[in-house]
C-alpha positions as CSV (number, residue, x, y, z in Angstrom):
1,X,-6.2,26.7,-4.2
2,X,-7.9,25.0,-1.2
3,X,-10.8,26.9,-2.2
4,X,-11.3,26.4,-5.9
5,X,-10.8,22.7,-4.7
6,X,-14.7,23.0,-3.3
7,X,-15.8,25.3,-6.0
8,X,-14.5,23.4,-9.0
9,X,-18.0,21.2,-9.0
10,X,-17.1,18.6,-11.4
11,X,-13.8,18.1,-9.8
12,X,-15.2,17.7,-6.3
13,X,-17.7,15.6,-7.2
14,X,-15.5,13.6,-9.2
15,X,-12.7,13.1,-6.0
16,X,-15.8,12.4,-3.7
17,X,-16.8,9.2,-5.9
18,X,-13.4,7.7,-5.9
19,X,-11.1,9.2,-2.8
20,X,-14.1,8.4,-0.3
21,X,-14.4,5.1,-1.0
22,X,-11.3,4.6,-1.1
23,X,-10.2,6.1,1.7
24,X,-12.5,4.4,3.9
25,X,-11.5,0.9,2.3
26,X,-7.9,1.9,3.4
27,X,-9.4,3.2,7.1
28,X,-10.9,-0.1,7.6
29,X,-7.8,-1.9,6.3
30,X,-5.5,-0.1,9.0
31,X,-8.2,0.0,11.4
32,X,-8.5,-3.8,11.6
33,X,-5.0,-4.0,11.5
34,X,-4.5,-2.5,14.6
35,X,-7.8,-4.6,15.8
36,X,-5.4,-7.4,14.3
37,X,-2.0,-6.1,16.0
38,X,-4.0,-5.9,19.5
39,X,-5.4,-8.7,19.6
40,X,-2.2,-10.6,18.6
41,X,-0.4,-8.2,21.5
42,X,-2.5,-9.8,24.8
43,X,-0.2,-13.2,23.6
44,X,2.5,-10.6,24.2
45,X,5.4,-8.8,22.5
46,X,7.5,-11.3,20.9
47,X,3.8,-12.5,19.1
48,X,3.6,-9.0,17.9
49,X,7.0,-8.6,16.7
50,X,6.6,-12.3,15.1
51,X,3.7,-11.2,13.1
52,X,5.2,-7.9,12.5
53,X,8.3,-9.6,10.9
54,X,6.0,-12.5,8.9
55,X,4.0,-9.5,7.6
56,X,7.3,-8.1,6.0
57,X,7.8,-10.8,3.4
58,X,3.5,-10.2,2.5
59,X,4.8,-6.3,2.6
60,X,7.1,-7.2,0.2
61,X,4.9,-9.2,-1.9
62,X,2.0,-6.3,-2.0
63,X,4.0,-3.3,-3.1
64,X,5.0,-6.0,-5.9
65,X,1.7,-6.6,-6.8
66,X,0.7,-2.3,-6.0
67,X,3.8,-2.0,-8.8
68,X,2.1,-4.0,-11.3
69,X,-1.1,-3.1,-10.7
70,X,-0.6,0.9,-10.2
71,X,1.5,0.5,-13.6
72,X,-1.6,-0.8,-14.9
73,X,-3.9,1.7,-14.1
74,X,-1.7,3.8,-15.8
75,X,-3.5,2.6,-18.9
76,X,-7.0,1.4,-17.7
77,X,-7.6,5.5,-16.5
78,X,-6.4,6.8,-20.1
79,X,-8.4,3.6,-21.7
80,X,-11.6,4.6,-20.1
81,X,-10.7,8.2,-20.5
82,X,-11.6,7.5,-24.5
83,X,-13.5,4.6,-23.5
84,X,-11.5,1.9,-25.1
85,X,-12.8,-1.3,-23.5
86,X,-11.4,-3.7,-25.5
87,X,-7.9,-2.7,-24.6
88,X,-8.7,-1.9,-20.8
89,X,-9.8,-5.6,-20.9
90,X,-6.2,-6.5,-22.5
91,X,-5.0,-4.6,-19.8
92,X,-6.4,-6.3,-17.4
93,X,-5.5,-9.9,-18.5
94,X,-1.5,-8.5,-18.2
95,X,-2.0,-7.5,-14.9
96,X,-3.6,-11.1,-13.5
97,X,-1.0,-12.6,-15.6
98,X,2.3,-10.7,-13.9
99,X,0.4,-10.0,-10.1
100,X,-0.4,-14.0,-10.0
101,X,2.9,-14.9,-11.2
102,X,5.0,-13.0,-8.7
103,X,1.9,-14.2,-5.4
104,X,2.9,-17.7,-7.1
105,X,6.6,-17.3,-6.3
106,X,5.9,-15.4,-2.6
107,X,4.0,-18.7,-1.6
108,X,5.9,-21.1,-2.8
109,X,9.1,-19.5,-0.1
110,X,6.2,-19.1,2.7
111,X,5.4,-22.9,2.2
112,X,8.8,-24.2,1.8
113,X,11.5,-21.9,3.7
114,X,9.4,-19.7,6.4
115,X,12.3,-20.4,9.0
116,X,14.3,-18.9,6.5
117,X,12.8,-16.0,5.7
118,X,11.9,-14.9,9.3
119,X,15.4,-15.0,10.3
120,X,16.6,-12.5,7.5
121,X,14.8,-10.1,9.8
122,X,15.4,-11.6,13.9
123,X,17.7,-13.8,15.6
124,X,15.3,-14.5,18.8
125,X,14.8,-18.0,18.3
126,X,10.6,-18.0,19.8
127,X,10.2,-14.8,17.2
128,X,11.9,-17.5,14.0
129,X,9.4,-19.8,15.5
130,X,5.9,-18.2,15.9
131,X,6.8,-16.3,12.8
132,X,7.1,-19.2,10.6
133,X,3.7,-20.6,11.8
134,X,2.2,-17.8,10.5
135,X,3.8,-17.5,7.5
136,X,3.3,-21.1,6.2
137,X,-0.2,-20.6,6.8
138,X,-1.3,-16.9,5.8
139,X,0.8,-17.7,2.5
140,X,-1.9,-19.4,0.9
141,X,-3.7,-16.0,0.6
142,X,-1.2,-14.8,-1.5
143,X,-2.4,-15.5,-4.7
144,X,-5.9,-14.8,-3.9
145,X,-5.2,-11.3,-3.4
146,X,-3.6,-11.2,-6.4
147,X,-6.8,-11.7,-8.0
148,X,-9.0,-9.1,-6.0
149,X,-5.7,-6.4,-6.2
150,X,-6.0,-6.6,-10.0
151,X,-10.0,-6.2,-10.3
152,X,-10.3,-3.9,-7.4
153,X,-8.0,-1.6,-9.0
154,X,-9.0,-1.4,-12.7
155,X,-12.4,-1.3,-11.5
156,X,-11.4,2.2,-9.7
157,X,-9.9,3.3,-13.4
158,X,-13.2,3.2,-14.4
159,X,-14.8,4.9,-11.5
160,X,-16.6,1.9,-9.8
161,X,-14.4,2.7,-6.4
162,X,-17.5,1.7,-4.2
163,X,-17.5,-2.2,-4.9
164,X,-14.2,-3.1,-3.9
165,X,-14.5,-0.7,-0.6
166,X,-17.7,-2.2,0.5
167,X,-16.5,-6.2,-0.5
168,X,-13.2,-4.9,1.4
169,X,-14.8,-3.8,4.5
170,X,-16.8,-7.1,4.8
171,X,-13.9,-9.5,4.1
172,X,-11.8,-7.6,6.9
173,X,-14.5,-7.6,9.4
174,X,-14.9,-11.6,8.8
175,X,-11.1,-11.5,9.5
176,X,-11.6,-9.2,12.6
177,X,-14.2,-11.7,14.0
178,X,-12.3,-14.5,12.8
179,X,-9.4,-13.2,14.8
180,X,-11.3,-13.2,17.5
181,X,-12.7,-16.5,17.7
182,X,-9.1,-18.0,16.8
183,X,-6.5,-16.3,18.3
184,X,-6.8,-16.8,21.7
185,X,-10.1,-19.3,21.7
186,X,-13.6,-17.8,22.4
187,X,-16.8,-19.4,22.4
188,X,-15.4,-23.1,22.0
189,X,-13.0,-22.1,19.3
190,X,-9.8,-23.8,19.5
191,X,-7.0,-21.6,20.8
192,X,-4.9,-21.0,18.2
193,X,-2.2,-18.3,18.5
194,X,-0.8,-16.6,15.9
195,X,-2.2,-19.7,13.4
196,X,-5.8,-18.3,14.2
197,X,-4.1,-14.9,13.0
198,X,-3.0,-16.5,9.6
199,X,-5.9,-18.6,9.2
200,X,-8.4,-15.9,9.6
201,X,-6.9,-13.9,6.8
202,X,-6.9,-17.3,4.5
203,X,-10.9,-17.7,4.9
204,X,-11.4,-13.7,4.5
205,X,-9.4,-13.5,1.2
206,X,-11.2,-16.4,-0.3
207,X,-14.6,-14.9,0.5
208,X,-13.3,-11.7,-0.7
209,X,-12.3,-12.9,-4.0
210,X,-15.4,-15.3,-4.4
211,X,-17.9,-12.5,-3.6
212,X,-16.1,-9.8,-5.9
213,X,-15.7,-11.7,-8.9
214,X,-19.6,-13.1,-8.1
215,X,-21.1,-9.1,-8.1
216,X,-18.6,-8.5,-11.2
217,X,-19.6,-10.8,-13.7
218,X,-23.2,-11.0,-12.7
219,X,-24.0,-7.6,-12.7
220,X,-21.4,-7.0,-16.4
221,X,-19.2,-4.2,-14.9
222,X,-16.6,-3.0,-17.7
223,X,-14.0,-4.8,-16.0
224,X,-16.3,-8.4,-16.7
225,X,-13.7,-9.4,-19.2
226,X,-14.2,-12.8,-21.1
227,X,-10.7,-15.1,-20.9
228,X,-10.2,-14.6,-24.5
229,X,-11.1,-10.8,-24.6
230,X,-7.9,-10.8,-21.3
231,X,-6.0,-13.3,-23.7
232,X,-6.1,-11.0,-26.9
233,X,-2.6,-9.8,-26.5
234,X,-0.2,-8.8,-29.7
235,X,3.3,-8.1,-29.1
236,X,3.4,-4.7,-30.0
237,X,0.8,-4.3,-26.9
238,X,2.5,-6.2,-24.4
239,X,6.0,-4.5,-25.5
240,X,4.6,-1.2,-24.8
241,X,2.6,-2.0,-21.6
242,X,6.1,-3.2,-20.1
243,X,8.3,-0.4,-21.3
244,X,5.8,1.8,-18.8
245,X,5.1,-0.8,-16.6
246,X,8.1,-2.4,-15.6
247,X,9.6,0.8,-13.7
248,X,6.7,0.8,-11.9
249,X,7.2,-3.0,-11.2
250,X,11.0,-2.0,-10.0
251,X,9.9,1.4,-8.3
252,X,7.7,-0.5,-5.9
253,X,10.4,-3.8,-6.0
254,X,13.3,-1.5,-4.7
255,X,10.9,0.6,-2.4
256,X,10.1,-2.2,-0.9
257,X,13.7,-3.9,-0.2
258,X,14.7,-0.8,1.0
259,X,11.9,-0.5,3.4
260,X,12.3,-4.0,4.0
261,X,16.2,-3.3,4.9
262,X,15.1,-0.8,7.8
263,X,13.0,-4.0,9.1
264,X,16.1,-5.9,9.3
265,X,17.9,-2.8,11.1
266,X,15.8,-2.5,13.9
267,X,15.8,-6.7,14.2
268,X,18.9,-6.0,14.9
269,X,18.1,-3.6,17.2
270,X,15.8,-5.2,19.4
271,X,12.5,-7.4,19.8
272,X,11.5,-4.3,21.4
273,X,12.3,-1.9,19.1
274,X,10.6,-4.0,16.1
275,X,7.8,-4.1,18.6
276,X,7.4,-0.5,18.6
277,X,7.8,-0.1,14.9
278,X,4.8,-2.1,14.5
279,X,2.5,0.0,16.6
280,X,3.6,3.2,15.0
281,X,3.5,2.3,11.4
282,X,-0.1,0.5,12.1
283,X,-1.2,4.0,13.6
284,X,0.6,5.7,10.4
285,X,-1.3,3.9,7.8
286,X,-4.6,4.5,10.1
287,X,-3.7,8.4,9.9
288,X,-2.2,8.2,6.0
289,X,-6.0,6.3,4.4
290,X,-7.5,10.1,3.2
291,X,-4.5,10.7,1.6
292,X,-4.1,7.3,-0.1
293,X,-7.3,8.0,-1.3
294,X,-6.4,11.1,-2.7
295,X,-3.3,9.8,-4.5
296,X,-5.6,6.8,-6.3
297,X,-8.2,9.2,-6.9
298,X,-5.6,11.8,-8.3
299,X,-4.2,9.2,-10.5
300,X,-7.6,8.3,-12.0
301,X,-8.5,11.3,-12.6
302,X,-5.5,13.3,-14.2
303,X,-5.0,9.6,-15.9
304,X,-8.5,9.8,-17.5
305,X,-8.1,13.8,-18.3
306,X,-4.7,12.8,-20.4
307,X,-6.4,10.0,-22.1
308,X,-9.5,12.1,-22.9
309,X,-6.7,14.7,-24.5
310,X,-7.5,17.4,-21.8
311,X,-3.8,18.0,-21.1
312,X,-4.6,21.8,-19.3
313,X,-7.4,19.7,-17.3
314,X,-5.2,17.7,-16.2
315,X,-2.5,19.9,-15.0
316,X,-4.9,21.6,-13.2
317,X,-6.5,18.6,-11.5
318,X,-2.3,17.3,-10.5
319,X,-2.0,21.1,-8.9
320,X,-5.2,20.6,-6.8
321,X,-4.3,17.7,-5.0
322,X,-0.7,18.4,-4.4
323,X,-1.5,21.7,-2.9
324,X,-4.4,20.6,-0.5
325,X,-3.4,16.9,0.6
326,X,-0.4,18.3,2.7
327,X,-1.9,21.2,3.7
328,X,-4.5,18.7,5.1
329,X,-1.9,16.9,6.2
330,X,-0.8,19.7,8.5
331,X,-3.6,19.3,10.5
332,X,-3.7,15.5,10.1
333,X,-0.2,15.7,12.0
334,X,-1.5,17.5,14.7
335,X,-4.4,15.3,15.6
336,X,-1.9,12.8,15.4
337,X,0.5,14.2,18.4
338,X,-2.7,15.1,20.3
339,X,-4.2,11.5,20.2
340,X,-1.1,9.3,20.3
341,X,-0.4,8.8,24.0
342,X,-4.9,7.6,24.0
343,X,-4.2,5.3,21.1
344,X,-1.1,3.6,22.1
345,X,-2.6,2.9,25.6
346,X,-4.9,0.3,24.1
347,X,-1.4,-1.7,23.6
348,X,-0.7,-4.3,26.2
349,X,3.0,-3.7,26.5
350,X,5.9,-2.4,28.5
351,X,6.7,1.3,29.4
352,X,10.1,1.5,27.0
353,X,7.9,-0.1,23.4
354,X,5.4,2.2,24.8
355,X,7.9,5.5,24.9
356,X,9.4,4.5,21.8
357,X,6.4,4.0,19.7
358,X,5.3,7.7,21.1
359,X,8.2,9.4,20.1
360,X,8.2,7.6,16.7
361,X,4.7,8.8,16.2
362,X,6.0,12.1,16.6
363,X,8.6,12.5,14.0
364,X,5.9,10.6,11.5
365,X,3.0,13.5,12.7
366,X,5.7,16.2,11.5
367,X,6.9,14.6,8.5
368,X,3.3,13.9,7.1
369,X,2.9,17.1,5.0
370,X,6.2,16.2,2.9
371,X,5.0,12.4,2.7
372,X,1.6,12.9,1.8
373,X,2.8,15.8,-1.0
374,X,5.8,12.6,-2.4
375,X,3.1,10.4,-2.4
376,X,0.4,12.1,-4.2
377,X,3.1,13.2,-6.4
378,X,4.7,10.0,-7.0
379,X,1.8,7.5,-7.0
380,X,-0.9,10.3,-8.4
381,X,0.6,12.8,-11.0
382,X,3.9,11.2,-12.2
383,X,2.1,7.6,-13.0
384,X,-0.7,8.5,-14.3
385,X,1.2,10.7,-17.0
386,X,3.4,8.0,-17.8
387,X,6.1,9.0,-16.4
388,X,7.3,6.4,-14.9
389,X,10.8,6.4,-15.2
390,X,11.3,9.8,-13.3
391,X,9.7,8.1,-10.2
392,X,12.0,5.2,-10.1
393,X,14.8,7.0,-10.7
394,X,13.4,9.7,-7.2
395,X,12.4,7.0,-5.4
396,X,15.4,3.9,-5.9
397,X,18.3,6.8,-4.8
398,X,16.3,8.5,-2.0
399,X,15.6,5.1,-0.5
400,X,19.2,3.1,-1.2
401,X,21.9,6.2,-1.3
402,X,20.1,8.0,1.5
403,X,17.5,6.2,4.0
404,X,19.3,2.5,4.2
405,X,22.7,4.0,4.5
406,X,21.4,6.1,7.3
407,X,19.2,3.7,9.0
408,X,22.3,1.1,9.3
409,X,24.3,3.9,10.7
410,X,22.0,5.1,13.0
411,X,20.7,1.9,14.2
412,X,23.5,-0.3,14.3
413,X,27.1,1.7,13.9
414,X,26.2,4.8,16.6
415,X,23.2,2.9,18.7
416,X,21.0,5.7,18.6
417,X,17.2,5.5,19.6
418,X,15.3,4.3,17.5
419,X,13.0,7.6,17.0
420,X,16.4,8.9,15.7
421,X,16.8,6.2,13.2
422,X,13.4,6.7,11.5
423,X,14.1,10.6,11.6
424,X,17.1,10.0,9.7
425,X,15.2,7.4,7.2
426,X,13.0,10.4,6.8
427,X,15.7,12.6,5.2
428,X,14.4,10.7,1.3
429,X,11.4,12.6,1.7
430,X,13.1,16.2,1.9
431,X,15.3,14.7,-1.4
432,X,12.0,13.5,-3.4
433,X,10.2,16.8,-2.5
434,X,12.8,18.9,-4.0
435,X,12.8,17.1,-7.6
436,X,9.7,16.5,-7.5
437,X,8.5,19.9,-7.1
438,X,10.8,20.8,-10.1
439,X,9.7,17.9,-12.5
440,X,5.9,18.7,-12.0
441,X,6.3,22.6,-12.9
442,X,7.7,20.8,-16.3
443,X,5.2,19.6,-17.3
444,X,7.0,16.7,-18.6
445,X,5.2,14.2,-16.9
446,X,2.6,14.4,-19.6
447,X,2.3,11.6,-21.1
448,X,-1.1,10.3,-23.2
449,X,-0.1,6.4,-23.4
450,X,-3.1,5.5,-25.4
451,X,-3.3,8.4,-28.2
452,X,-2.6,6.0,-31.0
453,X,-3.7,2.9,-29.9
């Protein structure tokens, strides 16, 4: 399989043009983010836990927004697979419409109860404190990024994955230098703390948006849809984009509570221990960007090869990336365990964060081949067959019935470590693997969404 991956030509080139850029997008994202979580750690470690925490409710708010949006792309990649432009454009309008919507709610709390919502996850008193500057603050981005996730993403539907990777990596290095500047005052900058943090990401996401929506309309991408043309919406179209969107919208909602509820178990656990959590899941999502490039790419392209009515193709295309992004993965794992002790040295903290966050890294490097096979799977083949449903179902009782229960347990009822709390959070992955190996041999994931439209 690995090798008809390189020999297949078309495929290849296809998975070059979309999981490249977006993989590097993603490396640049987690790359500055660890720029980001450095530079934030020489204030010290209740700064990075503060941030850490603020950066839950925004965590909360993307996979929202990655719901409605990933739901989307459902249909943009089978629209442009018969290249249906009209309707991608309709598509397109829903998606500003429900990803705006929800940022609109997310700042509204940041703005008004930031105390409030920091103190779900901590009850150190400095963390509540520092955490609500930032939140206040950074909250105004929200419904900017609302704007570019929406864009950025149908724009990959149709291909065009190099725009939003190279507007991305400008925006986040502006934010990077930003940082910089404002975080702990350089070059007659004020001094601002974790505010500089916040405020850096405000003036990145504007330009981001600004510039994006400048290239877009000027140069007439597909995705340069007129407000009517967005607006053009029956009620037979909207009922049927929500019947496969919406479990998207609640797989990513639920996901995200869960994943949020293991935040508030190691709060309770310890400033350290969120601390070390922090550093290990920014060097995970450094070491996970190939992969989610492969599952967006993966998605595009079995999405397109459904809508296009090449069912076989498709298949095919699903079986190729969920037999060689793990087995990458394998050796992903084991850079991982070779490089951790030189990455986590960079980290101006104590000797115990330091310890944990190397043994956490650990149990992450040997789970990666099951991850990266749930999340191709999940995010890649199930979705863009429409099956949507399926993954909710996987994903809501492998996360609520399994990995909270256990984390809770773990964490808080027998005080274990907490690299033995995220190893037990890890025991969903082993329970998604095992259905979804069984759904995908089916073949009832195949869904074309857009055959009569």
């Amino acid at each position: 399989m690995i090798k008809t991956f390189f020999n297949d030509k078309e495929f290849f080139k296809t998975f070059v043009k979309l999981a490249i850029p977006i993989a590097l997008q993603n490396l640049v994202a987690s790359s500055l983010n660890m720029v980001d979580t450095i530079m934030v750690g020489q204030l010290g470690e209740t700064e990075i836990a503060a941030v850490g925490l603020a950066n839950q409710f925004f965590f909360l708010l993307n996979l929202l927004m990655f719901g409605i949006v990933s739901g989307s792309a459902i249909f943009t990649s089978q629209y442009w697979g018969k290249r249906d432009l009209p309707n991608l454009r309709r598509v397109l309008g829903l998606s500003l419409i429900l990803s705006v919507s929800a940022a609109f709610i997310f700042t509204c709390v940041s703005l008004l109860f930031p105390s409030q919502v920091i103190r779900i996850f901590s009850e150190d008193a400095r963390v509540i404190e520092l955490g609500s500057q930032f939140l206040r603050i950074v909250g105004l981005s929200y419904m900017i990024t609302a704007v570019t996730f929406s864009f950025s993403f149908v724009l990959r539907s149709t291909g065009q994955a190099k725009l939003p990777m190279r507007i991305s990596i400008m925006a986040l290095l502006i934010n990077t230098a930003l940082n910089y500047l404002l975080i702990t005052g350089k070059f007659g900058f004020p001094a601002l703390g974790v505010k500089g943090s916040a405020t850096a990401t405000v003036i990145a996401r504007t330009i981001e948006v600004t510039v994006l929506l400048t290239i877009i309309y000027k140069n007439q991408y597909p995705v340069a849809a007129k407000l009517h043309e967005m607006l053009d919406l029956s009620k037979e179209f909207v009922g049927r984009f929500l019947n496969t969107t919406i479990p998207v919208i609640l797989n990513e909602s639920f996901w995200s509570l869960g994943v949020t509820m293991y935040s508030v178990a190691y709060g309770r656990m310890g400033t350290d221990v969120v601390a070390s959590i922090n550093i290990a899941s920014t060097v995970e999502r450094l070491a996970m960007v190939l992969f989610v490039g492969m599952g967006n790419a993966c998605a595009v392209m079995v999405g397109n090869q459904i809508g296009a009515d090449k069912e076989e193709k498709a298949f095919d295309y699903a079986k190729k990336f969920l037999v060689t992004g793990p087995f990458i993965g394998i050796f992903m794992g084991i850079a991982l365990i070779l490089s951790s002790k030189g990455i986590l040295s960079v980290y101006n903290v104590s000797s115990g964060v330091y310890e944990s966050a190397a043994r956490v890294l650990f149990v992450i490097a040997l789970a990666m081949p099951v991850k990266i096979y749930n999340m191709i799977m999940i995010v890649g083949v199930l979705r863009s067959g429409g099956d949507t449903k399926f993954s909710l179902i996987i994903d809501t009782i492998g996360v609520w019935f399994i990995a909270v229960p256990l984390a809770f347990l773990g964490g808080l009822v027998w005080k274990l470590p907490v690299h033995w709390v995220y190893t037990f959070i890890i025991a969903e992955e082993v329970f998604k693997f095992t259905l979804g190996v069984r759904r995908f041999v089916t073949k009832k994931w195949i869904n074309n969404l857009v055959a009569h439209a």
